[in-house]
C-alpha positions in Angstrom: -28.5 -36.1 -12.5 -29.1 -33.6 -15.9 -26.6 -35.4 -18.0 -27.1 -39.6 -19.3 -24.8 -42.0 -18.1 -23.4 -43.8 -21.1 -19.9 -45.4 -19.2 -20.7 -48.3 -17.0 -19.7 -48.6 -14.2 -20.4 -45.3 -12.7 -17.8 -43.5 -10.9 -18.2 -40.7 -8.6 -15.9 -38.1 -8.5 -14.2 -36.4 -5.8 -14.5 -32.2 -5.3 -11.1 -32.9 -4.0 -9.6 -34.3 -6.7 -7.8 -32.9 -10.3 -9.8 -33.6 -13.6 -6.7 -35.0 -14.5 -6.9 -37.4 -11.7 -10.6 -38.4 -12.3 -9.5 -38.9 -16.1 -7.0 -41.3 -14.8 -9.1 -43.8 -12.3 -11.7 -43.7 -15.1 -9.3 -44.8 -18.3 -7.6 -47.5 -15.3 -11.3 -49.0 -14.8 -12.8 -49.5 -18.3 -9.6 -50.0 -20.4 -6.4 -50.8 -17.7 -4.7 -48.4 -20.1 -3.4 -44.8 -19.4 -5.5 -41.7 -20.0 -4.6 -40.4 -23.4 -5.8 -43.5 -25.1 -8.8 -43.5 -22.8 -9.9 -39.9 -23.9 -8.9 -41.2 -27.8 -11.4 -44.0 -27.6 -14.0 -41.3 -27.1 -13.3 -39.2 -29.7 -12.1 -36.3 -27.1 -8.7 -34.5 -27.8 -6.5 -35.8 -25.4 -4.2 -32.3 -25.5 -6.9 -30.8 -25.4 -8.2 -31.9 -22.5 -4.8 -32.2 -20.4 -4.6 -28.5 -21.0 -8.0 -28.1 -19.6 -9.8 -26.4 -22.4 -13.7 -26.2 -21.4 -15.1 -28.1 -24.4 -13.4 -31.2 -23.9 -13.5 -31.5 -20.6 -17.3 -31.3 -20.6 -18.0 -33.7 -23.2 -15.9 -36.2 -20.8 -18.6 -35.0 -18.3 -21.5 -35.6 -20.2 -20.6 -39.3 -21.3 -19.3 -40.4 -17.9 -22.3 -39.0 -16.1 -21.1 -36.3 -14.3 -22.6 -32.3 -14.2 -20.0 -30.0 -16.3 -19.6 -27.5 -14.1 -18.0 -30.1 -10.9 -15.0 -31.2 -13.6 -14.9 -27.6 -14.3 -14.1 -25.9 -11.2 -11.6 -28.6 -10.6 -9.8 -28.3 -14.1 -7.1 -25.8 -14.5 -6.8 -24.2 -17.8 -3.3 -24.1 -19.0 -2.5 -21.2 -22.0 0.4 -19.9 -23.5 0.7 -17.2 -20.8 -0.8 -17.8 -18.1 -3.5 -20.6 -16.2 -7.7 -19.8 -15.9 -9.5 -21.4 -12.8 -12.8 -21.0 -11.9 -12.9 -17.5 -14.0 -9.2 -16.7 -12.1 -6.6 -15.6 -14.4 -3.5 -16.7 -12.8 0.6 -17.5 -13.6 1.4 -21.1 -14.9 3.6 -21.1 -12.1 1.0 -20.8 -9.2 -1.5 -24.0 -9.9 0.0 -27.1 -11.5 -2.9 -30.3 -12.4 0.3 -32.0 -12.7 1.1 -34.7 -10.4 4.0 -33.5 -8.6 3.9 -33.4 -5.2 1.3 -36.0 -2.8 0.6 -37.2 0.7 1.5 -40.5 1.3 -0.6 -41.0 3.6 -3.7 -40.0 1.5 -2.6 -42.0 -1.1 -2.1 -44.9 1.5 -5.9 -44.5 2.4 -7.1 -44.2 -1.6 -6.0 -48.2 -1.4 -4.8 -50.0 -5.0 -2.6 -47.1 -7.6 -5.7 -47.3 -10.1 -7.3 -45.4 -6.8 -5.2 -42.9 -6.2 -6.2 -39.4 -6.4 -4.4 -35.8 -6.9 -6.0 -33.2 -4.4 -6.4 -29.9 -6.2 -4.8 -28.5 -3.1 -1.8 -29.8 -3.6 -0.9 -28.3 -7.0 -0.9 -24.9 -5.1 2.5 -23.2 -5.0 2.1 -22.1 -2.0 0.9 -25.7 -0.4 3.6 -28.0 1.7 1.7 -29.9 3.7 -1.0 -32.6 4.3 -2.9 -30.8 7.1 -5.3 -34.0 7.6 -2.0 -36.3 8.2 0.4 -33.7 9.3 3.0 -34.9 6.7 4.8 -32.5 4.3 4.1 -33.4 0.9 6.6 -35.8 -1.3 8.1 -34.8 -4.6 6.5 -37.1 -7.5 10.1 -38.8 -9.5 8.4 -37.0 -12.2 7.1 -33.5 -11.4 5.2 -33.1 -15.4 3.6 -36.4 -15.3 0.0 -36.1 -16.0 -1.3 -39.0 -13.1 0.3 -40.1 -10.3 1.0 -43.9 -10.7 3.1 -42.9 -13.6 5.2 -40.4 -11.0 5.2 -42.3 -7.7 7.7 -45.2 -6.9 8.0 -47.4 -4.2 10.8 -45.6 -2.7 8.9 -41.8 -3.0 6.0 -43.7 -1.7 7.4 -44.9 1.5 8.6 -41.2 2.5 7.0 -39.7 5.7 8.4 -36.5 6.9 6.3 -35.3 9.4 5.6 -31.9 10.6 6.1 -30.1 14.0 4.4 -26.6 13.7 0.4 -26.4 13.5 -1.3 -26.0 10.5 -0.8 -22.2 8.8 -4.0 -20.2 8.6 -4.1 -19.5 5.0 -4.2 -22.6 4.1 -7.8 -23.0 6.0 -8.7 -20.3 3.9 -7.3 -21.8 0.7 -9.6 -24.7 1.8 -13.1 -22.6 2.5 -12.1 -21.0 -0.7 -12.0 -23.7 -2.9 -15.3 -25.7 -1.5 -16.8 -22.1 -2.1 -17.0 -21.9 1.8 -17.7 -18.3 3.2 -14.8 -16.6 5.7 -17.1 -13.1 6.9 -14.0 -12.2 8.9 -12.1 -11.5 6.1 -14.3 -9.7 3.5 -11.6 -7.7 2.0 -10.1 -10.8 0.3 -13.2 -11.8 -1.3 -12.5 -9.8 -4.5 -9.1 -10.7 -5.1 -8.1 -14.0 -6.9 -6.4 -16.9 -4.8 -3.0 -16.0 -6.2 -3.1 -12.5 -5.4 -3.7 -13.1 -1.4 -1.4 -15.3 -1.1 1.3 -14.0 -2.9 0.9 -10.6 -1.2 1.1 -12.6 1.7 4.3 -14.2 0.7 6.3 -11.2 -0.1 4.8 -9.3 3.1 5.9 -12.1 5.3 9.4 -12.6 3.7 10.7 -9.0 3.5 9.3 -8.7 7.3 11.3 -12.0 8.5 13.9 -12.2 6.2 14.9 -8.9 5.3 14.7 -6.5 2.1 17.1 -8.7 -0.1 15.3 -12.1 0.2 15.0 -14.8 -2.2 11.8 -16.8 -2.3 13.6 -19.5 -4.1 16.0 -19.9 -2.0 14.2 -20.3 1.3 13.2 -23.9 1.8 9.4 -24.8 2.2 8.9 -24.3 6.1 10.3 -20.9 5.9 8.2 -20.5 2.8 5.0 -21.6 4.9 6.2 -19.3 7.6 6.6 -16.3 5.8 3.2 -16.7 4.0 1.2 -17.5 7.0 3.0 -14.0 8.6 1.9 -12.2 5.8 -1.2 -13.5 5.4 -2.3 -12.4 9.1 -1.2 -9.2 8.0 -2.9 -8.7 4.4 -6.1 -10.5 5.4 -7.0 -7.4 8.1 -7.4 -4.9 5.2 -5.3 -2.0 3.8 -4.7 -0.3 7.7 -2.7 -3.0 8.7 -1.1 -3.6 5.0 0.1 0.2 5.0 1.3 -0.8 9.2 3.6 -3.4 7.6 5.0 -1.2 4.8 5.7 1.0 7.4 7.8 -1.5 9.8 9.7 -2.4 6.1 10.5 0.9 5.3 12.2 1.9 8.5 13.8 -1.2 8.7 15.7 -0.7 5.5 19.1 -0.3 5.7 19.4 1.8 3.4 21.2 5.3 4.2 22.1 7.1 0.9 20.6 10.5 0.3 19.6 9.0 -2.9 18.1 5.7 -2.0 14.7 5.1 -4.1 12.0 2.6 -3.1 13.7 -0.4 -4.3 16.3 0.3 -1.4 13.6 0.8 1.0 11.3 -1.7 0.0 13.3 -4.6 -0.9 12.2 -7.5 -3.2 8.4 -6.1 -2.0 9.3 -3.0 -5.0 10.8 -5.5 -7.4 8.3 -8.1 -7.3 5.5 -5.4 -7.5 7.7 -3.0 -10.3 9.1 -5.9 -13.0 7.8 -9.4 -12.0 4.0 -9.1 -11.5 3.3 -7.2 -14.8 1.9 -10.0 -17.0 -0.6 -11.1 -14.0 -2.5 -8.3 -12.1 -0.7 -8.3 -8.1 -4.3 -6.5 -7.1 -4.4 -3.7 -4.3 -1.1 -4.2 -2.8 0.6 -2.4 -5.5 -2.0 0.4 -5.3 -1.2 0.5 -1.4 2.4 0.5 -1.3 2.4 3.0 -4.4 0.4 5.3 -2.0 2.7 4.6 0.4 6.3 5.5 -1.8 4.3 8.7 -2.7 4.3 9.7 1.1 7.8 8.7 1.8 9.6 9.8 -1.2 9.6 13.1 -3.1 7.7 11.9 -6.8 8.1 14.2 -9.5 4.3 15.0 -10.9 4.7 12.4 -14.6 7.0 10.2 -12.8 5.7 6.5 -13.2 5.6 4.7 -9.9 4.7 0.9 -10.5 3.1 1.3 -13.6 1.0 4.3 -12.7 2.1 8.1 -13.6 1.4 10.2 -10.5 0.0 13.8 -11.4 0.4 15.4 -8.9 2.7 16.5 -6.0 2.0 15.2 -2.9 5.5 15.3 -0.8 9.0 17.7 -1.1 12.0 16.7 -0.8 14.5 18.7 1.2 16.8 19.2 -2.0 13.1 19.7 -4.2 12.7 22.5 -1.5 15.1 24.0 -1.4 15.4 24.7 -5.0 11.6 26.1 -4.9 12.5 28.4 -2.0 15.7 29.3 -3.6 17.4 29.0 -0.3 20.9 26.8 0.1 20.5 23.7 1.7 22.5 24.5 4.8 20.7 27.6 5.7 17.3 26.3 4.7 18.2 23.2 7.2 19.0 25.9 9.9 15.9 27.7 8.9 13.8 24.8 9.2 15.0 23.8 12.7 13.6 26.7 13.9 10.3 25.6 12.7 10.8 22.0 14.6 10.1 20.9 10.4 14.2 19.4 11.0 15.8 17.4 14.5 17.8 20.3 16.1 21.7 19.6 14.7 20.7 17.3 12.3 23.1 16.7 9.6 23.4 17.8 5.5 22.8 13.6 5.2 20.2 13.7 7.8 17.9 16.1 6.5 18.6 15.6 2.6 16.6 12.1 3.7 13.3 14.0 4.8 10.3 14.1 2.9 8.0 16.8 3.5 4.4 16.5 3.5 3.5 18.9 0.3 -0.2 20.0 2.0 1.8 21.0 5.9 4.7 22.7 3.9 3.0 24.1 0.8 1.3 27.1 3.0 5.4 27.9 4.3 6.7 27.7 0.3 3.9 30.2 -0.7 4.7 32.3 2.6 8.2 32.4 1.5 7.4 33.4 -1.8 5.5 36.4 -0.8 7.2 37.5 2.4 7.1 41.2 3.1 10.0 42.5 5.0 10.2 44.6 8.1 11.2 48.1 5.7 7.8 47.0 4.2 5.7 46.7 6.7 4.1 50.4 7.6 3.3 50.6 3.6 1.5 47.3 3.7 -0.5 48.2 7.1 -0.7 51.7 6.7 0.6 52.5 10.0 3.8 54.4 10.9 7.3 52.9 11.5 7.3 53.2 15.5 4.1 51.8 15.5 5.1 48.8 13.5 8.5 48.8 15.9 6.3 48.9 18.9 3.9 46.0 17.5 7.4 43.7 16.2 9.0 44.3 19.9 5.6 43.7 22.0 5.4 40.3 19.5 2.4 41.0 17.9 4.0 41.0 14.5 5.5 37.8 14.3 8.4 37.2 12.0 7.9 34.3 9.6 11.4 32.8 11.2 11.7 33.3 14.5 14.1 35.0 15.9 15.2 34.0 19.6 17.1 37.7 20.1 18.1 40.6 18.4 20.0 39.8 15.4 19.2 36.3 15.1 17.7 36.7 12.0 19.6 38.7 9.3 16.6 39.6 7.5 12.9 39.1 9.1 10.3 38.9 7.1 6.6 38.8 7.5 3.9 35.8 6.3 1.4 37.9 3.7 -1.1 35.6 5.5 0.0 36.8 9.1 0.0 39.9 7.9 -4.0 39.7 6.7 -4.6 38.0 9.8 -4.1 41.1 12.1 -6.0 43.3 8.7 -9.0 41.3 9.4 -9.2 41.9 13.0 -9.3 45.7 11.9 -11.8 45.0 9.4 -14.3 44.1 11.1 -14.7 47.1 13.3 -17.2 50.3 12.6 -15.2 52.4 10.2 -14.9 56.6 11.4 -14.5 57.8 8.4 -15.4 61.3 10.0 -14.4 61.5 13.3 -16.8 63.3 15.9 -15.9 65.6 18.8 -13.9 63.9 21.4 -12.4 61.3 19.3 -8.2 61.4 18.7 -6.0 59.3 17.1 -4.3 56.7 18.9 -0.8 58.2 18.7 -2.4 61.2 21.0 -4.4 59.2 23.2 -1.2 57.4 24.0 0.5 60.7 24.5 -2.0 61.8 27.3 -1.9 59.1 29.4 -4.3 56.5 27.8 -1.2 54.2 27.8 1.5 52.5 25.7 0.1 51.9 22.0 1.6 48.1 22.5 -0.9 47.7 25.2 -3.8 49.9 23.6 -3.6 47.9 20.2 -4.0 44.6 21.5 -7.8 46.1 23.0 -8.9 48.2 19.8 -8.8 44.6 17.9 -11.5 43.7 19.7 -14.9 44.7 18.7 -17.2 46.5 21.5 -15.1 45.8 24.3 -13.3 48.7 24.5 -13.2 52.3 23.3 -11.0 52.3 20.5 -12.0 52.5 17.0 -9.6 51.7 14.2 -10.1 53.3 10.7 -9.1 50.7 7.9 -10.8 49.7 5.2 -9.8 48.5 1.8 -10.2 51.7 0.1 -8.4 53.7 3.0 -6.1 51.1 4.6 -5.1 53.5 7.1 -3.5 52.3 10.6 -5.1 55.4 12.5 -7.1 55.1 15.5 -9.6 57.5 17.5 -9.8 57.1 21.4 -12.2 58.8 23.5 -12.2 60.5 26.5 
C-alpha cells in the first residue's frame, strides 16, 4: 500500500460503504466518540469533509492508511447547487451520504452499532430495496444524520418488511456500475451519468403506466420501482425503442383540442424535460423527444422547443397550410381527401389535428404555387387546344386534383412539374427542324387514317420505337409532329 499507516489499528474499508460511514467506525474505534471530533483531533475540517470536498477527504486517507482514490469514488460531493460523484455532476436530490434509509438485515450481519455500515447504494433515490435480503429499506428516525447509530432506534431497527416481486433490472446495473463492472449489452448508456438513465427511465415508465398527469411523489416506492424498471427496459435498448415509447405516449394522450401543444401530449415527460431538468443536464432524451415534437407538431422555424431554437421547418400544420396555399380550410380539407393526404369525411377538428410531413407536402405547396390552368395549357406546350383536349380526356394530362367526372373540379389546374415531365419525354427525341419529303404533321397523319392523336401521342414519346418524330426544343417549343408514310 502507496500511503503510511499512522492510525493503529488498521481498518479496512468497505467499496460498499459511504466515506461518511468509514469516518464513523474509525472515530468509534480510536476515540468511542462521534466523527466530528474524530476528524478535529486530526487537524481535518470536519464540514469540510461531511460535504465531501477532495482535499479533506484524502488527507483522512493518507493518515488512516487507505489509497485516496477508494474514499474518493465512495464520497459524494455536496455543493450549493448540485452533488459531484466520481466526475458525475448530479442534483442534491438524487445521491444522499446521509444515513437515511438501511437494511436491517445488513446491519443485523455488521454485528455491534460501532460496526455498522451505510451502503452507497442505498443513498440512491431511486433505490428501495435490499436485493441481498429481499427487505425494502427502513427510514432512519433521522433522515440528515451523518452515521447511522445516531439515526437508527431499536424500534426502526426491528422493522422487516419484506418484498414479493424479483429484483428490478436497473438496479443490477446500478450495481455493475458502481464496482466499475462492464454491461456490453447496453453500450448506449455508458456515456450518460447514473442520474440521467435512471431518471429517463423513471419518467418513461411513469407516463407509460400511470398516465400523462402523474406525480412521482405521490406514487409510493413499489410503484416507483415499477415504473423505473419499465422504463429502464425501454431506455437501455437505445434511441429506436426510446422514440417507440414516445410514440405509444403520444397517441395515448387524451388530449383532443385543435390547439393541444406537447405538454398535453406528452404529459409530465414535457414538463420534467421543459422547466425541471434545466440546472442538471437530462442527456439524450430531451434531444429525442424534441425530434420527436418536431415531427408531430407544426414548429414555427425560431420557436424554442426544450431549450433549443429549431431553424428550420420540418412539419405543416393543416391551419400553417392552409394559410401558405391560400386555400380555406374546408375546401383545402376536401382538396386534400382527394389526395388520401386527409381520412375521407374527416372533420374541421379532425383534420386541424394533422401534421404534415414538410419534405412529402412541400413538392404539393410549390405545385400549388405555380399551377398552370387548363386556358394555359396549349401556350405552355406549344400545342393546339384540341390537342391538349384530346391529351386531358385520354388522361395523359393529369390535373393536379383529380377530378372523378366532369365538373368535379371547378378549376383544374396542371403541376409545372407534370407538365415538364411530359416536355422531357419530347426532349429527348431527334429534332426536324426541316422536315424531308414524306414527313407531315401529326394533325394530318391523324386525318388520313394513321389514327386518333390520343393514341398516336402516347407512341411518338417513345424514342425509336415508332415512326413519329416530335419537334420541340427549348428555342422552338413547338407541339408539332411529322409522321411518315
Amino acid at each position: 500500500m502507496g500511503a503510511m499507516r499512522v492510525l493503529r489499528p488498521y481498518l479496512p474499508f468497505d467499496p460498499e460503504e459511504t466515506t461518511l460511514s468509514f469516518a464513523n467506525r474509525l472515530a468509534l474505534m480510536h476515540t468511542g466518540r462521534g466523527m466530528r471530533h474524530f476528524l478535529r483531533d486530526l487537524n481535518i475540517s470536519a464540514p469540510s469533509f461531511v460535504s465531501g470536498h477532495a482535499a479533506e477527504t484524502s488527507a483522512l486517507a493518507e493518515m488512516v492508511g487507505v489509497e485516496p482514490e477508494e474514499l474518493l469514488a465512495n464520497s459524494v460531493d455536496v455543493k450549493q447547487t448540485h452533488a459531484s460523484f466520481r466526475d458525475q455532476r448530479l442534483a442534491r436530490a438524487f445521491l444522499s451520504p446521509h444515513a437515511a434509509h438501511f437494511c436491517p438485515a445488513c446491519l443485523a450481519a455488521d454485528g455491534a452499532r460501532e460496526c455498522w455500515r451505510q451502503r452507497l447504494i442505498w443513498g440512491f433515490r431511486h433505490v428501495h430495496r435490499c436485493d441481498r435480503h429481499g427487505l425494502w429499506l427502513a427510514h432512519s428516525d433521522n433522515a440528515s444524520a451523518e452515521a447511522l447509530p445516531d439515526a437508527v432506534s431499536v424500534s426502526t431497527f426491528k422493522q422487516r418488511d419484506t418484498v414479493e416481486d424479483p429484483t428490478p433490472e436497473y438496479i443490477g446495473w446500478l450495481k455493475c456500475s458502481l464496482s466499475n463492472m462492464s454491461t456490453p449489452v447496453w453500450s448506449w448508456l455508458e456515456g450518460q451519468t447514473l442520474e440521467q438513465v435512471l431518471n429517463a427511465s423513471e419518467m418513461l415508465g411513469a407516463v407509460l403506466e400511470h398516465g400523462h398527469g402523474v406525480k412521482i411523489k405521490k406514487l409510493a416506492p413499489i410503484e416507483v420501482e415499477q415504473a423505473t424498471d419499465i422504463g429502464f427496459s425501454i431506455y437501455r435498448e437505445g434511441p429506436e425503442a426510446v422514440t417507440e415509447a414516445l410514440d405509444t405516449i403520444h397517441a395515448t394522450s387524451p388530449a383532443s383540442a385543435v390547439q393541444a401543444g406537447p405538454l398535453a401530449y406528452y404529459g409530465a415527460l414535457f414538463d420534467w424535460l421543459d422547466r425541471r431538468a434545466n440546472a442538471i443536464d437530462p442527456g439524450p432524451i430531451r434531444d429525442i423527444l424534441r425530434t420527436h415534437i418536431t415531427k408531430y407538431f407544426a414548429i414555427e422555424p425560431g420557436t424554442n422547443i426544450l431549450g433549443e431554437q429549431i431553424t428550420a421547418r420540418t412539419t405543416y400544420s393543416f391551419q400553417a397550410l392552409s394559410d401558405t396555399l391560400g386555400i380555406h380550410r374546408q375546401r383545402l380539407s376536401r382538396i386534400l381527401q382527394k389526395f388520401g393526404k386527409v381520412p375521407m369525411g374527416a372533420s374541421d377538428k379532425e383534420s386541424g389535428r394533422i401534421v404534415f410531413d414538410a419534405a412529402e407536402i412541400l413538392p404539393l405547396i410549390e405545385d400549388f404555387q405555380t399551377a398552370i390552368s387548363l386556358h394555359d395549357i396549349p401556350g405552355h406546350l406549344g400545342a393546339s387546344k384540341r390537342q391538349v383536349e384530346v391529351l386531358y380526356r385520354a388522361g395523359h394530362l393529369v390535373p393536379l386534383i383529380p377530378a372523378p367526372e366532369r365538373g368535379a373540379v371547378r378549376k383544374v389546374v396542371f403541376s409545372r412539374r407534370h407538365l415538364e415531365q411530359l416536355l422531357s419525354k419530347i426532349m429527348v427525341l431527334d429534332e426536324l427542324t426541316d422536315p424531308a419529303d414524306g414527313w407531315h404533321p401529326v394533325g394530318y397523319a391523324c386525318q388520313r387514317g394513321a389514327g386518333p392523336f390520343a393514341d398516336l401521342f402516347p407512341g411518338s414519346c417513345r424514342v425509336n420505337s415508332v415512326r413519329f418524330v416530335l419537334l420541340c426544343s427549348m428555342a422552338l417549343p413547338a407541339f408539332a409532329s411529322t409522321w411518315t408514310t
